[in-house]
C-alpha positions in Angstrom: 23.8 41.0 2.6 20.1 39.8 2.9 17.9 41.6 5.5 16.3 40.4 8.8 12.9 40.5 6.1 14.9 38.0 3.8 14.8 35.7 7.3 12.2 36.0 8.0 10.5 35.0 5.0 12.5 32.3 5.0 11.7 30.8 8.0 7.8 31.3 7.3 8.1 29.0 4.1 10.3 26.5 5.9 7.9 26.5 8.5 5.1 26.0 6.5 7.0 22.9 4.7 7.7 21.2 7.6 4.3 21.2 9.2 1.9 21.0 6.1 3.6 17.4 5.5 1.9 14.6 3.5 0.3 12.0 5.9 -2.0 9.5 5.3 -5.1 11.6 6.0 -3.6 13.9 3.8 -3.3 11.3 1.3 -7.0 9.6 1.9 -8.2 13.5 1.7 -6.8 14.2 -1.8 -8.3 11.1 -2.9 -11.7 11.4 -1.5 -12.3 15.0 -2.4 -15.1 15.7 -4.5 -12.3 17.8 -7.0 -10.6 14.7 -7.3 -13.4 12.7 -9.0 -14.7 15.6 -10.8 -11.3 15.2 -12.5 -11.7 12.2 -12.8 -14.7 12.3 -14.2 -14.1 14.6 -16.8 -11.1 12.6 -17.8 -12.6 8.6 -18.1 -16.6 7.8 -19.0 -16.3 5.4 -16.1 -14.5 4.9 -13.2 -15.8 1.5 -12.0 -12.3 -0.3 -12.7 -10.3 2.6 -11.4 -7.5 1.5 -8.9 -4.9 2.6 -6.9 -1.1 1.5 -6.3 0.0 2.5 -2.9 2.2 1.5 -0.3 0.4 2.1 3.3 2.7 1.3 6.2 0.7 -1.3 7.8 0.2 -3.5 5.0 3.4 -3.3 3.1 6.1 -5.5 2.5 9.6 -4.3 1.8 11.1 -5.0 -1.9 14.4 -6.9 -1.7 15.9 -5.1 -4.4 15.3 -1.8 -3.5 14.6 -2.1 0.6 11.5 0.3 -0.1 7.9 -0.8 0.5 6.2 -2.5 -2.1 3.2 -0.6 -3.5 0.0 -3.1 -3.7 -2.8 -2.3 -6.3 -6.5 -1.8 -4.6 -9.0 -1.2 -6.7 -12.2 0.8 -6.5 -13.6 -0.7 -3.0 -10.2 1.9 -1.6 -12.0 5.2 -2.4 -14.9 4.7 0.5 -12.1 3.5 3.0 -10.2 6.5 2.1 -13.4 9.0 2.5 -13.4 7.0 6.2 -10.0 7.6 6.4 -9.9 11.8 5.9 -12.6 12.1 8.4 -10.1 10.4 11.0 -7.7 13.2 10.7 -8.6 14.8 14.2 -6.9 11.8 15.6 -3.5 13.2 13.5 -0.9 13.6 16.7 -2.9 12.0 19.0 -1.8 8.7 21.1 -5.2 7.0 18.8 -3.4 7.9 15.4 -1.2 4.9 14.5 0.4 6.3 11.6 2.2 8.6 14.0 4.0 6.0 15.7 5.8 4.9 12.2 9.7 5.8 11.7 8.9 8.8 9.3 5.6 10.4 11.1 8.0 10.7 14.4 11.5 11.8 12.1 9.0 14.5 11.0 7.6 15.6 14.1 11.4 15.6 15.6 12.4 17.3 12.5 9.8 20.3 13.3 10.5 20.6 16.7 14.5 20.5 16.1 13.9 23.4 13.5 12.1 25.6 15.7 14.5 25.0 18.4 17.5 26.2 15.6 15.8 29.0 15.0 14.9 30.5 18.4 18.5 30.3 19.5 19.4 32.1 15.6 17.0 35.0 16.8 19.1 35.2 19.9 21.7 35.6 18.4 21.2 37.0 15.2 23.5 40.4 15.4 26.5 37.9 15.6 25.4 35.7 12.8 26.4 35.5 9.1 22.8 36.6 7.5 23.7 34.8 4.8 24.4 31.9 6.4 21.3 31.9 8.4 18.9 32.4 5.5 20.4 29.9 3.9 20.1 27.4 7.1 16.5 29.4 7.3 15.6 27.7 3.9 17.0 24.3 4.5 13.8 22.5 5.0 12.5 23.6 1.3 15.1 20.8 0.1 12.8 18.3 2.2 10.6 17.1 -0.5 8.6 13.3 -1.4 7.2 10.6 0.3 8.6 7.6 1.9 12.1 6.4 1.4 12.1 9.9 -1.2 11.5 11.7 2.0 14.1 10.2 4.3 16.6 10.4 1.6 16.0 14.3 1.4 15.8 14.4 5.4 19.3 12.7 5.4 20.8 15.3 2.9 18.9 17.9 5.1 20.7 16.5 8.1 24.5 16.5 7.0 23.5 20.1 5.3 22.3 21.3 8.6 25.0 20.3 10.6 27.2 22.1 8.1 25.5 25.4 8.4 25.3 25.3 11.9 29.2 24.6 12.7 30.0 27.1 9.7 27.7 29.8 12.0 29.1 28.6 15.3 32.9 28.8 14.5 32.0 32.9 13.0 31.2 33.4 15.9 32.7 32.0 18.8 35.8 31.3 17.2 37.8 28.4 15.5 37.9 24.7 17.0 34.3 24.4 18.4 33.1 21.0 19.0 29.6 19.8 17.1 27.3 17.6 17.2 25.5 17.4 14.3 22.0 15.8 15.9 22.2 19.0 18.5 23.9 21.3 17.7 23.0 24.8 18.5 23.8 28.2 17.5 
């Protein structure tokens, strides 16, 4: 049976998962940095034609064939918008940050706050629960991986999952024939 440590450390990692997500700014930093075009300096003589295909919320249309944004190519002109860009990050949660009012910026922020939530009531009631069981629900957010539609395929499989867990945990303990709701369900 895994100890209260084994918990613990899972909860830490999941933690750390769910809040050091991949935003924008993150994005614009990783391609500003001055690491970044060392790299790339040491790998190409120049980087004068160097461009980048991505797909930024605003700008994108939605393929057809696969209902995922379509990524655009920007060249070279990008890499001083994105330096502006991962200054801006300050703004990251508040009302002036308009990535945070897509579909996946708020799924995420939910997604945090619904974890936490999960786990205080686990700690409440942790003598009574399957340690198993909880470690494993503990390290349900390390499935989470990607970007985009990646991202809310894994948070899908991450919901169904956690619903699972959580009506597995709540029948040990209170007994056969509970009712659950998978969007708030509680231990």
């Amino acid at each position: 049976m895994p100890s209260s440590e084994a918990f613990t450390t899972a909860v830490a990692k999941s933690a750390y998962r769910l809040m050091a997500y991949k935003d924008e700014y993150e994005v614009a930093r990783l391609y500003s940095s001055a690491d970044f075009r060392a790299s790339l300096s040491s790998r190409f003589s120049s980087t004068r034609k160097l461009s980048l295909w991505l797909a930024p919320p605003v700008l994108s249309r939605i393929d057809p064939q696969t209902g995922h944004p379509k990524k655009r190519r920007f060249g070279p002109w990008i890499f001083p918008v994105l330096g502006v860009l991962a200054r801006l990050r300050g703004l990251r949660g508040t009302p002036a940050d308009v990535f945070g009012y897509s579909g996946e910026r708020r799924a995420e922020r939910r997604l945090i706050a619904e974890y936490f939530a999960d786990i205080e009531q686990l700690c409440a009631r942790f003598a009574t629960v399957d340690r198993m069981r909880a470690v494993e629900y503990a390290s349900l957010p390390e499935q989470i991986r990607g970007f985009g539609p990646v991202k809310a395929e894994a948070m899908e499989a991450h919901a169904t999952q956690r619903a699972i867990l959580l009506h597995q945990m709540s029948t040990a303990t209170s007994g056969v024939g509970s009712t659950v709701n998978a969007s708030r369900e509680t231990v």
